[in-house]
C-alpha positions in Angstrom: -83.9 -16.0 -53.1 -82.5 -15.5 -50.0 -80.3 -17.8 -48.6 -79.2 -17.7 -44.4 -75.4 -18.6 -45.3 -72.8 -16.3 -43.6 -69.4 -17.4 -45.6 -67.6 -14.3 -43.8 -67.6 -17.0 -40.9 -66.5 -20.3 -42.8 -63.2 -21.4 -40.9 -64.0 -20.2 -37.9 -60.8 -22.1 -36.5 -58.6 -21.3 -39.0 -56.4 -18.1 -38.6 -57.4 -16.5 -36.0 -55.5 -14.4 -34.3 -53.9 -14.9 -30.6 -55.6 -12.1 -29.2 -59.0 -11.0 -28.1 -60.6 -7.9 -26.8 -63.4 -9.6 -24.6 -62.5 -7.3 -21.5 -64.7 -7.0 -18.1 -67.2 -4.1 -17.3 -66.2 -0.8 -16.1 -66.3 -2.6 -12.7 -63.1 -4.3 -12.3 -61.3 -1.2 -12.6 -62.1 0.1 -9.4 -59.5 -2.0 -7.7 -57.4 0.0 -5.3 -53.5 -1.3 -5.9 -53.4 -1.2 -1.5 -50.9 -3.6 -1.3 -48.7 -2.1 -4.3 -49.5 1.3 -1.8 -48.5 -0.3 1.7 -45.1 -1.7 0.0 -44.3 1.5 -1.2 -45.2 3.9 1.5 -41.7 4.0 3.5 -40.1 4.9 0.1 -42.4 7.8 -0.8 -42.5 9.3 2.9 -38.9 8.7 3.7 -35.8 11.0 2.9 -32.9 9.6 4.8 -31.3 6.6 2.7 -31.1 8.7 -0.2 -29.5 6.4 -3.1 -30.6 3.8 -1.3 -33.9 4.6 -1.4 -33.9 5.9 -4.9 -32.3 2.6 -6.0 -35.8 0.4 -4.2 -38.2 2.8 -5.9 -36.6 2.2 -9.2 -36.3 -1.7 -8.5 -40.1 -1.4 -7.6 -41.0 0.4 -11.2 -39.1 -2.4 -12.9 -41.0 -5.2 -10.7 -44.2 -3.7 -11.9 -43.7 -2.7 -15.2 -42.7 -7.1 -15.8 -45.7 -8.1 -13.8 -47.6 -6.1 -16.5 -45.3 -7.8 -19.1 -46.7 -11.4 -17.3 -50.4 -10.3 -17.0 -50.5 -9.1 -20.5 -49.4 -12.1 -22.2 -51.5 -14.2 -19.7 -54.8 -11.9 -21.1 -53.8 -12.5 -24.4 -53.1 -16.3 -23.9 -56.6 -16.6 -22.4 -58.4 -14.6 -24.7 -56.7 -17.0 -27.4 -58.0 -20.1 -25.3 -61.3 -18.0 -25.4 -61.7 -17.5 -29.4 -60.5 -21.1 -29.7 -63.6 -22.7 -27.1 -65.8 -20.4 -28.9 -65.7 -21.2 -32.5 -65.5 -25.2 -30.9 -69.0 -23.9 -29.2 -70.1 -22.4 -33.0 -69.5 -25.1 -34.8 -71.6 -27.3 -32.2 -74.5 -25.0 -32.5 -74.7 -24.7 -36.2 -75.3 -28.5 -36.2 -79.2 -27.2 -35.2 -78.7 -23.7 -36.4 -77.4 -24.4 -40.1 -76.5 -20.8 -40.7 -72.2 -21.9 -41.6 -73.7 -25.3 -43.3 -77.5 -26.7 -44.5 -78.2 -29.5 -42.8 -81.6 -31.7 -42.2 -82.9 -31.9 -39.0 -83.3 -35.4 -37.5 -85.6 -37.4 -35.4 -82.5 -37.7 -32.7 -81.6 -34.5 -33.0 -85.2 -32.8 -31.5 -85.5 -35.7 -29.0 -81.7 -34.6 -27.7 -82.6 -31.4 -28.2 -78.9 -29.7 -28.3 -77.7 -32.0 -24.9 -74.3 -32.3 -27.0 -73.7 -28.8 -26.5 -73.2 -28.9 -23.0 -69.4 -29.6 -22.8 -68.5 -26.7 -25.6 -70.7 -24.3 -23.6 -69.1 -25.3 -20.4 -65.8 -25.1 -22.0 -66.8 -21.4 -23.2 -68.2 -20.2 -20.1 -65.0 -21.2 -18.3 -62.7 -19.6 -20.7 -64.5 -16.2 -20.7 -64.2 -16.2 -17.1 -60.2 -16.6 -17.2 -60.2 -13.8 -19.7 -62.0 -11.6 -17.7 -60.0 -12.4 -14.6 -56.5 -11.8 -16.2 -58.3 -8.7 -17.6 -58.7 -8.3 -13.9 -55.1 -8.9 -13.2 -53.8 -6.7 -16.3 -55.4 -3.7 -14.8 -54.4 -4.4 -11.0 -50.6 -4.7 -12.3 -51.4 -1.3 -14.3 -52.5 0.3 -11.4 -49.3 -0.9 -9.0 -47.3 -0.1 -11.6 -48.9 3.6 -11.5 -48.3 4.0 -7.9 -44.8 2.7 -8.2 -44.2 5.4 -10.6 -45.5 7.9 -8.3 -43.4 7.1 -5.6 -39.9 7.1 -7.7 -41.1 10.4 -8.8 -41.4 11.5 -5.1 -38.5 10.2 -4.6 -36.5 11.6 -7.5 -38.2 15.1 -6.0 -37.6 15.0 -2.6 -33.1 14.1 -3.4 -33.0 17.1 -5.8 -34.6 19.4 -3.7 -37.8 20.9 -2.5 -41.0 18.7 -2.4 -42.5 18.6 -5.9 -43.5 15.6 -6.6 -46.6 15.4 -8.2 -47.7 11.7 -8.4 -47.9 11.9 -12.1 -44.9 8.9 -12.9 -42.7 10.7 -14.7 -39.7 8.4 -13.9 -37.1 6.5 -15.7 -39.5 3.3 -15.9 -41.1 2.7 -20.0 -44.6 3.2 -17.8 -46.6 2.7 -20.7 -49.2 0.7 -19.8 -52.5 1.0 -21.7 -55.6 1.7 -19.9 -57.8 -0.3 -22.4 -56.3 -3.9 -21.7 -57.3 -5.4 -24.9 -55.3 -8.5 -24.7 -53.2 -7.6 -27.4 -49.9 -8.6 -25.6 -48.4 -5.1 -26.6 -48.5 -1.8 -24.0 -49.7 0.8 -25.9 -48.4 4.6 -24.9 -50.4 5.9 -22.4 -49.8 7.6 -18.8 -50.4 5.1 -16.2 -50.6 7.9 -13.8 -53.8 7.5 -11.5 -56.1 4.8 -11.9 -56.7 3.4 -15.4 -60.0 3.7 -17.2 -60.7 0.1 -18.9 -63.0 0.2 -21.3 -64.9 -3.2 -22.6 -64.4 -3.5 -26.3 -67.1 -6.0 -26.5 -70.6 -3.8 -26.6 -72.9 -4.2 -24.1 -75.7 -5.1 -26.4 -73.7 -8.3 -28.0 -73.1 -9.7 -24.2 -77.0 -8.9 -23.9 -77.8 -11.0 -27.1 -76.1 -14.0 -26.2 -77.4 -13.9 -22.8 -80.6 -13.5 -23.7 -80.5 -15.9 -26.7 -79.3 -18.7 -24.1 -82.1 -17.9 -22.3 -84.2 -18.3 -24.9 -82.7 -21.6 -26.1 -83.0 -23.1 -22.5 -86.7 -22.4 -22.7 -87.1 -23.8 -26.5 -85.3 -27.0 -25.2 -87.6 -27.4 -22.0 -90.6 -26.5 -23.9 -90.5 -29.7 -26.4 -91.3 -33.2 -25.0 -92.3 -36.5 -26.2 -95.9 -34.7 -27.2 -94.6 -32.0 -29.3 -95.4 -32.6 -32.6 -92.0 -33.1 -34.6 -92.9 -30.4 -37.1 -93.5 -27.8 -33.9 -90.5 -28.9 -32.3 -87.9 -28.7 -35.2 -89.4 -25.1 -35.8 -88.8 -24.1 -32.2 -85.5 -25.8 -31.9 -84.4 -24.3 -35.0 -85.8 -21.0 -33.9 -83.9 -20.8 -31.3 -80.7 -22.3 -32.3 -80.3 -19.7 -34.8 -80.8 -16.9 -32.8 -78.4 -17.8 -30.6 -75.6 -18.9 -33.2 -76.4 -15.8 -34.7 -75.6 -14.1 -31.0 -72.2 -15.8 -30.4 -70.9 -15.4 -34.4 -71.4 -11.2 -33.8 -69.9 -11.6 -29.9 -67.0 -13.7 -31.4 -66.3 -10.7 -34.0 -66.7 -8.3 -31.5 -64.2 -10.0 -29.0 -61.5 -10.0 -31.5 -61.3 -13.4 -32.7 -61.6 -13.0 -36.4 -58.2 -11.6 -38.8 -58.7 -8.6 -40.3 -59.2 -10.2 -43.5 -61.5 -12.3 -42.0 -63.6 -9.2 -40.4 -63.8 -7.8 -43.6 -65.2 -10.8 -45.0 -67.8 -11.2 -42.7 -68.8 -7.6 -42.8 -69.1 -7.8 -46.5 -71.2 -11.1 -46.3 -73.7 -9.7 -43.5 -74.1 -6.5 -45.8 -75.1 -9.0 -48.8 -77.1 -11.5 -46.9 -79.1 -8.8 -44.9 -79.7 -6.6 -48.6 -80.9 -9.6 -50.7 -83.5 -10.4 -47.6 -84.4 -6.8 -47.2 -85.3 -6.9 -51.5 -86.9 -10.7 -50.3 -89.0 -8.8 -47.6 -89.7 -6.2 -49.6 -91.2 -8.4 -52.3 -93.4 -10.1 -50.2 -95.2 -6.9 -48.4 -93.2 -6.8 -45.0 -90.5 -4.3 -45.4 -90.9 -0.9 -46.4 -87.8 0.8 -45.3 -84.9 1.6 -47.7 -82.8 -1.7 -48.8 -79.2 -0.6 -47.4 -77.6 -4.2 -46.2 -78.2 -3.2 -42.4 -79.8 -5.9 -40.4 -81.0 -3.5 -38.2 -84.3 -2.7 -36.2 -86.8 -2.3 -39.4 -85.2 -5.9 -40.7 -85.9 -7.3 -37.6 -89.4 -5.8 -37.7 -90.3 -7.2 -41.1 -88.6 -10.4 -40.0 -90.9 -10.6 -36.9 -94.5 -9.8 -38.6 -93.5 -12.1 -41.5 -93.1 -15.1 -38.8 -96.3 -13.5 -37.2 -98.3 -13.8 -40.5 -97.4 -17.6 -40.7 -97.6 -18.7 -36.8 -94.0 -19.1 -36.5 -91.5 -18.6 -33.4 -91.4 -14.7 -33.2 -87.1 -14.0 -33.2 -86.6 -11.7 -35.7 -84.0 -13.9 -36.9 -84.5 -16.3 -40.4 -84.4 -20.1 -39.3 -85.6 -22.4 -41.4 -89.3 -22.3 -41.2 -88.9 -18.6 -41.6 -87.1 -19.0 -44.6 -89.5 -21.5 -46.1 -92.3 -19.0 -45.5 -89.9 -15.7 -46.8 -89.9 -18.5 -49.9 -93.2 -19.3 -50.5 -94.5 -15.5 -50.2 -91.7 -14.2 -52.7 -92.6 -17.0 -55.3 -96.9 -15.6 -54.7 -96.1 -12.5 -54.8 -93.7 -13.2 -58.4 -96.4 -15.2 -60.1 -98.9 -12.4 -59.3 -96.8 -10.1 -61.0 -95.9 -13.1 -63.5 -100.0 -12.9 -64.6 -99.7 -9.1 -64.3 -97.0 -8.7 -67.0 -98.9 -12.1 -69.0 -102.5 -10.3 -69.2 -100.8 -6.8 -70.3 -99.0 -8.2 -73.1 -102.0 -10.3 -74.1 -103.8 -6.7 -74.4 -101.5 -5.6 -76.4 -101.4 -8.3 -78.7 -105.2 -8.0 -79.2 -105.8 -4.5 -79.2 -102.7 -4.7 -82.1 -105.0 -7.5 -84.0 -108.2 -5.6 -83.8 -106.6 -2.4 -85.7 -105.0 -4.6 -87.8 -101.3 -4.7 -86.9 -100.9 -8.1 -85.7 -101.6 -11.1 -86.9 -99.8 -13.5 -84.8 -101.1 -15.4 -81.8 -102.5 -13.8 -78.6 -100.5 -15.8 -76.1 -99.1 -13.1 -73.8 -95.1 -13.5 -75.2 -93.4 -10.3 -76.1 -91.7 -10.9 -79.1 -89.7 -8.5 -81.8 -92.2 -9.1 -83.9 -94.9 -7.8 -81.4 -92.4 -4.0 -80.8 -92.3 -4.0 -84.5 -95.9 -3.9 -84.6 -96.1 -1.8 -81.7 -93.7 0.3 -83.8 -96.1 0.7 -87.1 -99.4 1.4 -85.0 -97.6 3.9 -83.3 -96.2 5.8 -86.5 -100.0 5.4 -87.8 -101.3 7.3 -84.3 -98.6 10.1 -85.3 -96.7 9.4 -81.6 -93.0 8.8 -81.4 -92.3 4.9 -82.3 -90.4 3.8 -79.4 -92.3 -0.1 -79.2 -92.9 0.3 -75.6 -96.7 1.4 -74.8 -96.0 5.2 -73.0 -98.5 7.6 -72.1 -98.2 9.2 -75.6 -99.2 6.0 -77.1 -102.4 5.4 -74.8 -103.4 8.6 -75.0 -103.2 8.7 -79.0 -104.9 5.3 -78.7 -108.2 6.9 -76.5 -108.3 9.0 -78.9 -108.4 6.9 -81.7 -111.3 5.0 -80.2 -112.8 8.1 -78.8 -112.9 9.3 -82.7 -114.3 5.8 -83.9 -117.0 5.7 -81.4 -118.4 9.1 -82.6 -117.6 8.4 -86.8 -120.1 5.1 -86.0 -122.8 7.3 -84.4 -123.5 8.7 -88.0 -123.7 7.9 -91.5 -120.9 4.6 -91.8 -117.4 6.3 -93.3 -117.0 4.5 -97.1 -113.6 3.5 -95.1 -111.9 3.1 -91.7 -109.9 6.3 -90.4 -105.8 4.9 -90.4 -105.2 3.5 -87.8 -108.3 3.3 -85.7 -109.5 0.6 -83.4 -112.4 -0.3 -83.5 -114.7 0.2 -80.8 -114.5 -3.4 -79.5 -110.8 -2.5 -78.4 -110.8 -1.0 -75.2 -107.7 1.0 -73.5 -107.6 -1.1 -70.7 -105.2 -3.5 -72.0 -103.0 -0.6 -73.3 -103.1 1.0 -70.3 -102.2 -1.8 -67.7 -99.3 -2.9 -70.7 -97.6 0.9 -69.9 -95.1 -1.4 -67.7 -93.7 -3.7 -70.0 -90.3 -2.6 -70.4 -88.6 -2.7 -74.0 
């Protein structure tokens, strides 16, 4: 049985670490440092004050290399702020979501239809727009502190000789500034020379989920009104409130917000969860693909035409309804296979009775008794006794009743070949009993 608990999440607020790695696009990087430029321009072009000159540029290089000091630990006290709003924001959603806890759905809580989640979104939106602004600043102070480098370089050049400055901030200054500005408070080594390439750590396609999943859960909570049937409406509510929780928990692993204990844990737990409802799929006719604990695009497949089959709210993610259907087809599907495994042992028990090796009931319960039995008739048919009915035994069992049938066309034998059935017994019992395991 599947269940839709993630417990790699549980204590979303607890332990998390002060960083975060939600970073801006590719776009804030092109920032041009002009002003750092125009400040610095008399030092790099000029060659008369000498240590005067040399003493400004490295002053400058200090200035910089602190303001990246200020706007690191302002990126990682935002992104802090951010994991904080978020898991406030999580824990509002799973209210209607139940993935962290089971809870029922109430009356009040499809006619309010999520409008307590308002504030924590707010609250989220706001903070993820400070982090990406002191992202913003981290990578304008990386920059100026580049070109600051450059020009005490220039200068260093130009008072030892001829011209060779390169640009490439070689100075005195630490200048090691990290191009990737995760918010992690500490400068790892890297050249700030030229304009750094900051790279989002947050994928593109977990920004796209949770924008698209808000989208989605705007349109579920427009869509109900005082005419929706409750069933219809808890369904679609639900629906929706899953997918998106499920959106923000993978963006708020993404970002950074989790330990690396906790990461772990919630790896582990998406790997269980996602290979117990692969098996449940599977088990129920919708999945076909090999069960390896990744919830990826064949999950979401087998997710989608199972909610399809039972007029559900097509997300490819397991809400409730979803779940109660995944349920009910697993359970059909077992007590099909239930009767299956009944009728073949019932065959065997008969086809035992009529040649004489059983005398017990017929009541479709494998007992010792009935592989002991199994055992003898086998030994009789000259086959291996194992107790299990393999293809020696069925074959040595047509042919049994293959012989009987043509002994009973002539004269009647004064006594019955050993171990014959008699004709009544037919192989099909034996044959659809070659699964029952030992």
């Amino acid at each position: 049985m599947v269940t839709r608990k993630a417990p790699g999440f549980r204590g979303l607020g607890e332990g998390r670490p002060r960083t975060t790695r939600l970073v801006v696009r590719a776009g804030a990087v092109a920032l041009t440092g002009l002003a750092a430029m125009t400040g610095l321009t008399g030092c790099a072009g000029s060659s008369g004050d000498g240590p005067d000159e040399l003493k400004r540029a490295q002053s400058a290089v200090s200035a910089k290399q602190q303001a990246l000091t200020d706007a690191q630990a302002e990126l990682t006290a935002k992104g802090s702020a951010f994991c904080t709003s978020s898991a406030d924001y999580i824990t509002a959603l799973d209210r209607y979501g139940d993935v962290l806890h089971q809870t029922a759905t109430t009356v009040g809580d499809v006619r309010t239809a999520g409008a307590d989640l308002a504030k924590p979104r707010e609250e989220t939106a706001s903070s993820a727009e400070a982090v990406v602004t002191a992202h913003q600043g981290v990578v304008t102070a990386q920059e100026e502190l580049a070109t600051a480098e450059a020009a005490l370089a220039a200068v260093k050049a130009t008072a030892s000789g001829p011209a060779t400055a390169s640009g490439t901030g070689t100075a005195s200054g630490t200048g090691t500034a990290s191009g990737t500005a995760t918010a992690s408070g500490t400068a790892t080594a890297s050249s700030p020379s030229g304009s750094p390439a900051a790279t989002p750590a947050v994928p593109d396609a977990s920004i796209a989920r949770v924008k698209q999943a808000e989208a989605d859960f705007a349109t579920a909570q427009k869509g109900i009104t005082e005419g929706t049937p409750l069933v219809q409406a808890a369904e679609q509510f639900n629906a929706a409130a899953v997918a998106l929780e499920m959106s923000w928990l993978g963006l708020f692993s993404d970002a950074g917000c989790l330990t690396g204990e906790q990461q772990k844990q919630a790896a582990a737990a998406v790997h269980d969860y996602s290979a117990a409802l692969q098996t449940s799929l599977a088990t129920a006719g919708y999945y076909k693909a090999e069960v390896d604990g990744v919830y990826g695009p064949a999950t979401v497949e087998a997710v989608k035409s199972l909610q399809q089959a039972n007029g559900l709210p097509v997300t490819g993610t397991v809400d409730k309804a979803t779940d109660a259907a995944l349920q009910s087809a697993v359970l059909a599907k077992g007590g099909a296979q239930a009767q299956q495994a009944l009728a073949s042992t019932a065959a065997v028990q008969q086809t035992l009775k009529l040649a004489g090796y059983w005398t017990g009931p017929v009541d479709g319960k494998w007992t010792p008794a009935l592989t002991e039995a199994l055992k003898d008739f086998q030994t009789a048919l000259g086959v291996k006794p194992t107790g299990t009915v393999d293809a020696a035994t069925i074959s040595a069992l047509e042919k049994a009743i293959a012989d009987a049938g043509k002994s009973s066309a002539g004269p009647a034998p004064t006594s019955p070949p050993a171990a014959t059935a008699k004709p009544a017994a037919t192989p099909t019992g034996g044959s659809s009993a070659s699964a029952k395991a030992s």
